[in-house]
N, C-alpha and C positions, 0 to 999 in steps of 0.2 A: 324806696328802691335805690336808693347814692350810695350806699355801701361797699360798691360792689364795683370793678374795671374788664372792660369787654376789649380783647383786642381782638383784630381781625388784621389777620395775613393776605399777602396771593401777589401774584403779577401784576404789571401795567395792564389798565382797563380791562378787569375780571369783573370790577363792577366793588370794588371797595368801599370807597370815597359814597359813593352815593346808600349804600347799604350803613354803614355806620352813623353818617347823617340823619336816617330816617330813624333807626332805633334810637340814636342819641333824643334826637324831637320825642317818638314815643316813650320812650324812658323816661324822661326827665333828667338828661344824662347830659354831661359835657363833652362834644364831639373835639377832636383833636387828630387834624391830618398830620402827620410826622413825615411824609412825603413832600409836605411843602415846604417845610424846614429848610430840608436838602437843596429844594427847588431855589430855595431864597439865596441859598448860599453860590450856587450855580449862576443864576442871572447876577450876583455881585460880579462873579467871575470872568461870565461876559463882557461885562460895564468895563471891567478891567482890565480886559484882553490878557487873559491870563493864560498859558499854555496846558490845558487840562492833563497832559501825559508827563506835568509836573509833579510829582508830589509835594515838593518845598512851597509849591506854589497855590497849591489848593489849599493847605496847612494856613496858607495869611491872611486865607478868607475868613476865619475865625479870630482873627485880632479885632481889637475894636468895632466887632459887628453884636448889633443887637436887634432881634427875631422875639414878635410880640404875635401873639393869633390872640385876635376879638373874635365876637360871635356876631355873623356877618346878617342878612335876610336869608329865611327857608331854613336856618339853623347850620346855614354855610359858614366857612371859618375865614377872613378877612386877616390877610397876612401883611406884615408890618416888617421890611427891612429898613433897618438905621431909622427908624422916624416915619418910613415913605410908603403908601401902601403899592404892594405888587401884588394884589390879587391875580392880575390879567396877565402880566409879566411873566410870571412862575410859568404859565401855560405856553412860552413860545416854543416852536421845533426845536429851535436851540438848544433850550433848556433842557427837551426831550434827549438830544444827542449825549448831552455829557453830565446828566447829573449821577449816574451812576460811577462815573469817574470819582464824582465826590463823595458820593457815598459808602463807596468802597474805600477811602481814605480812612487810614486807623487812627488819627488824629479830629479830625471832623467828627467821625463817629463817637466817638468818647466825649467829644465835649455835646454833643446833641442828644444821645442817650441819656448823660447826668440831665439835661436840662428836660427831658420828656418824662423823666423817673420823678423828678420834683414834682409835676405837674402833676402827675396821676397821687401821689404822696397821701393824698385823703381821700381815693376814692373816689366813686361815682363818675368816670371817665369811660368813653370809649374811643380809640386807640386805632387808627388803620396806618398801615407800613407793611413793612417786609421781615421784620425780625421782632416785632412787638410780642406774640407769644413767646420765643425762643429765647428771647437775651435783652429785650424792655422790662415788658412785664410777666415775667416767666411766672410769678403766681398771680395772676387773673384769674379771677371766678369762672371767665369766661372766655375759648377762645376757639376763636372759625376760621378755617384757612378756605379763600374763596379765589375760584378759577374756572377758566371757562376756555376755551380752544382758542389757540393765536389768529385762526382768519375772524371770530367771532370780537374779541377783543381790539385786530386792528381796526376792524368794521367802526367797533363806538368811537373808539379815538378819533379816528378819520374823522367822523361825523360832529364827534365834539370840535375839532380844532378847524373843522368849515362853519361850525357854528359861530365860532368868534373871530371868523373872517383872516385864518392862516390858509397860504395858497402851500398845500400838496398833497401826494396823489398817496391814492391807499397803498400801493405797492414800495413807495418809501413810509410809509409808518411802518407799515407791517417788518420793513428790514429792521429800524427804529426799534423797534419791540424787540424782535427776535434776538437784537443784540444786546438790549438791555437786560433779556431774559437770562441770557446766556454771562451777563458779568455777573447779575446780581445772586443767578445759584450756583456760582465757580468761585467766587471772592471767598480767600481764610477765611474774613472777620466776619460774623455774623452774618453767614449767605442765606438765601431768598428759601426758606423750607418751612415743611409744617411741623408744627410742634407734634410730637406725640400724642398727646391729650387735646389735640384742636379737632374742632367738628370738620369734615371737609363738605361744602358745599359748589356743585358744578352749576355755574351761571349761562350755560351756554343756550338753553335751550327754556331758560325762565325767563319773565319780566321782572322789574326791579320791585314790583310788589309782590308777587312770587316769594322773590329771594328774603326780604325781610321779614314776610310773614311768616315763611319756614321759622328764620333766624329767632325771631320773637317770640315765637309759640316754644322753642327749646327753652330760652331761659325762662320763661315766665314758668315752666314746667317745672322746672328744677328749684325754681323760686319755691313754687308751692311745695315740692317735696321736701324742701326744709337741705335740702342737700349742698349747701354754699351756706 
């Protein structure tokens, strides 16, 4: 079953990351968040005091930076800025505030695309972002745009970022979200949308085994129908 590259689109916390993970584990696939890429590039950003509604400035985050993902426990991906891991890091509000700043950068973008497009290169990958069916990996065997209602999505966030001990309240994530929703499918370069050909899946009202199992039982379908 390597053969083959699954991406999966959608919002902040539709439920991506953790849905891509689980098929990658049952698959026998190689999981790859492109979301944390970004994120790495951001907390550099941070570290640097850098002026996000720079553009000159977000562009230098890309010089002599080097972005490694290992395969972490639970088939998590363990991210590597310059050498240092920022697993936990990538995750601060912060990072939440402006990494669509960097993302939306056309400069950033181009060098993270090339470097996500080699990765997948042989196959056997799955793929979660915002533009991975659209303009990563636009021929995927495979691809599911997943979303699920902004008070449902700020709800997990919330809950994830008290889980590892970040002090704020659901009513700023939720602005958090809304704003980052609102760059990521207004931005020219490769904005936040489903592909044509992607499955849409609504997480709103499923569990994350739910959502995978759906997910699962599609490709394994289409596996067996010989149709890829």
């Amino acid at each position: 079953m390597s053969g083959f590259n699954i991406a999966i689109d959608g919002p902040a916390g539709a439920g991506k990351s953790t849905a891509a993970r689980e098929i990658a584990s049952r698959l026998a696939l190689k999981y790859i968040d492109t979301g944390a890429m970004y994120r790495a590039l951001t907390w550099k950003g941070i570290i640097k005091g850098i002026d996000f509604h720079q553009p000159q400035e977000i562009e230098s985050l890309t010089l002599d930076t080097k972005i490694t993902i290992e395969k972490g426990p639970g088939g998590s991906n363990l991210l590597y800025l310059d050498n240092v891991d920022v697993t936990a890091e990538i995750r601060d509000p912060a990072v939440n505030r402006n990494v669509s700043l960097v993302a939306k950068n056309p400069k950033v973008r181009e060098t993270m695309v090339s470097q996500q497009q080699v990765i997948a290169s042989n196959g056997g990958v799955v793929m979660d972002g915002r533009d991975i069916g659209t303009n990563v990996l636009p021929g995927a065997e495979f691809k599911f745009f997943i979303t699920a209602s902004l008070e449902e999505r700020a709800r997990r966030r919330y809950l994830e970022l008290k889980e590892h001990g970040h002090d704020t309240t659901l009513e700023e994530v939720k602005k958090d979200i809304n704003i980052r929703d609102k760059i990521d499918s207004e931005r020219e370069l490769a904005p936040l949308v489903a592909a044509e050909d992607a499955v849409l899946v609504d997480t709103t009202n499923l569990s994350a085994e739910e959502v995978v199992g759906k997910m699962v039982k599609h490709i394994k379908e289409h596996i067996q129908a010989g149709s890829i």
